[in-house]
N, C-alpha and C positions, 0 to 999 in steps of 0.2 A: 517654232517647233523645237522640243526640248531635243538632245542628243544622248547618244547611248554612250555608257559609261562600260569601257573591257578592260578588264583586270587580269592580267600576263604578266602569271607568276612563274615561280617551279624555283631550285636550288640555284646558287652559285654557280655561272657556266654555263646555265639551261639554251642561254641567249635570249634572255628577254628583253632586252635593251635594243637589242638591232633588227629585235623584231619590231619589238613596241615602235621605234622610230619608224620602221618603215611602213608599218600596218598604218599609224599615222598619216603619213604622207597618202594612202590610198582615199582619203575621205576628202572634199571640200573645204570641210570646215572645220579642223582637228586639232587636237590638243596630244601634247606627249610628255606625261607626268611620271620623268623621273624620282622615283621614292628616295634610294639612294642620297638625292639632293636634299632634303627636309630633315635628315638627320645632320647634313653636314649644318645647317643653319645655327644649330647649336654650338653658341661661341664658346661656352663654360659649360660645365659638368656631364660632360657628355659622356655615355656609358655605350662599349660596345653593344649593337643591338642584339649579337646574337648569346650575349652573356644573361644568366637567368636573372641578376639582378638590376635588368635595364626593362623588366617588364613595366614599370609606371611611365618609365618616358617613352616606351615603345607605342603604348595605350593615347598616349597624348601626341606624339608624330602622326599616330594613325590616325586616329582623328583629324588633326589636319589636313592631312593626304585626301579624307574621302569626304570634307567641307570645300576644296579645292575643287575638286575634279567635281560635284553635283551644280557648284555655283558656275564651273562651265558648261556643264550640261544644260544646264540651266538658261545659258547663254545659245544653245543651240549648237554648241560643238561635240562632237566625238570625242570623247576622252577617254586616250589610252593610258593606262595607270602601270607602269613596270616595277615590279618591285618581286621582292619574298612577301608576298600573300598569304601564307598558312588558312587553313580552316579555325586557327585560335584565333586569326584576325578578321573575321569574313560578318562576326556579328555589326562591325562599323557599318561597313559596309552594306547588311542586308539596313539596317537601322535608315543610314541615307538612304535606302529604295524607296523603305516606307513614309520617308519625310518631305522627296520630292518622285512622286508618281510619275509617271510619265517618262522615266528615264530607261531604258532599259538597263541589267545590270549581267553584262559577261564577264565569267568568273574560267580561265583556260591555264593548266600546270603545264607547262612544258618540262618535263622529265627523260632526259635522258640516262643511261645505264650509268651505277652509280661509278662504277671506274671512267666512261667518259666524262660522267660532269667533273670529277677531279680532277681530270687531267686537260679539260678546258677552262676550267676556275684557272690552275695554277699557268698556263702558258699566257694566261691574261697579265700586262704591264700597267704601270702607273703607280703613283701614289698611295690613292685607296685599293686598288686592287686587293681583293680577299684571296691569298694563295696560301691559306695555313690550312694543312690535310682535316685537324681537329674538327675545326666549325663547320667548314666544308662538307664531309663528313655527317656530320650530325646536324646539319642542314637537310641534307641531304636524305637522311634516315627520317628527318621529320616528314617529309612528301613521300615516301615508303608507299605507307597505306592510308588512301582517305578516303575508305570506307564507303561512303552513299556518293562522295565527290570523285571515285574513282572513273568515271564517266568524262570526267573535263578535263581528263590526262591527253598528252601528244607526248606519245616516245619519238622523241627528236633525236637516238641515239645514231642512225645513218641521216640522218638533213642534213644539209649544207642549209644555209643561211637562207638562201631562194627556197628550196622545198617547206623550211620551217613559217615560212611568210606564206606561202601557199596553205598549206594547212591549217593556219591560224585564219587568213583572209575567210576560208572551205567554212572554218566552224562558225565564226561569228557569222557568216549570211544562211550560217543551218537553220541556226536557231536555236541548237541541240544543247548549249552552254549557257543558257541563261538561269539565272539562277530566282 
């Protein structure tokens, strides 16, 4: 039996990474597709993804990202996919539905209020961590409005980390998110 591919997006800070990990862990047979990672693979010429002239290598990461996660689907695992997902990126995506059937494809923004995602972007440590107001920001503004996608929003702006896990477990067994 093939496995369902969810896709847990929203801006910097949203918390999709500690969702997607732990949404993961709720499945038997699960995958947790750090996006984040696939950019870092790029040893040379790596252009920040959120700068406008990184759209060719954004197009080709992305594609990677959603050849990965169907060939586990594929495998019969749940694949939760974390990353910035925009509606600019979501044609890969639909593309993979239509190339492997059988997969379902949850597409979930977690969007909290745009002064808390900043202010949880920026209290975020490490290396990569993104805590520059600019991109952030304009990350941020690009999940704004999405239009006919505005339905597979979760204003995570009061969750704690348990309630945003609940909510996301709530939608994908809806049904209401699929795309």
């Amino acid at each position: 039996m093939r496995g369902s591919v969810i896709v847990v997006s929203g801006p910097p800070g949203a918390g999709k990474s500690t969702t997607a990990r732990a949404l993961a862990g709720m499945f038997g047979k699960a995958v947790h597709l750090h996006t984040d990672d696939f950019w870092h693979y790029i040893v040379t010429g790596a252009i920040q993804p959120y700068l406008p002239e990184s759209d060719e290598q954004n197009q080709t990461v992305v594609r990677a990202i959603v050849n990965a996660a169907y060939t586990y689907a594929e495998g019969g695992y749940t694949v939760v996919v974390d990353g910035i997902v925009g509606p600019w990126m979501l044609g890969h995506y639909r593309k993979g539905l239509q190339e492997h059937p059988g997969s379902p494809l949850h597409y979930l923004v977690l969007r909290p209020g745009r002064q808390e995602t900043l202010s949880r972007a920026q209290a975020r440590t490490g290396p990569d961590a993104l805590v520059d107001e600019e991109p952030i920001l304009l990350l941020w503004d690009q999940f704004a409005n999405l239009d006919d996608l505005e339905g597979h929003v979760i204003d995570t702006s009061r969750h704690s980390p348990a309630d945003t896990l609940q909510a996301v477990a709530d939608a994908v067994a809806s049904g209401d998110f699929l795309l």
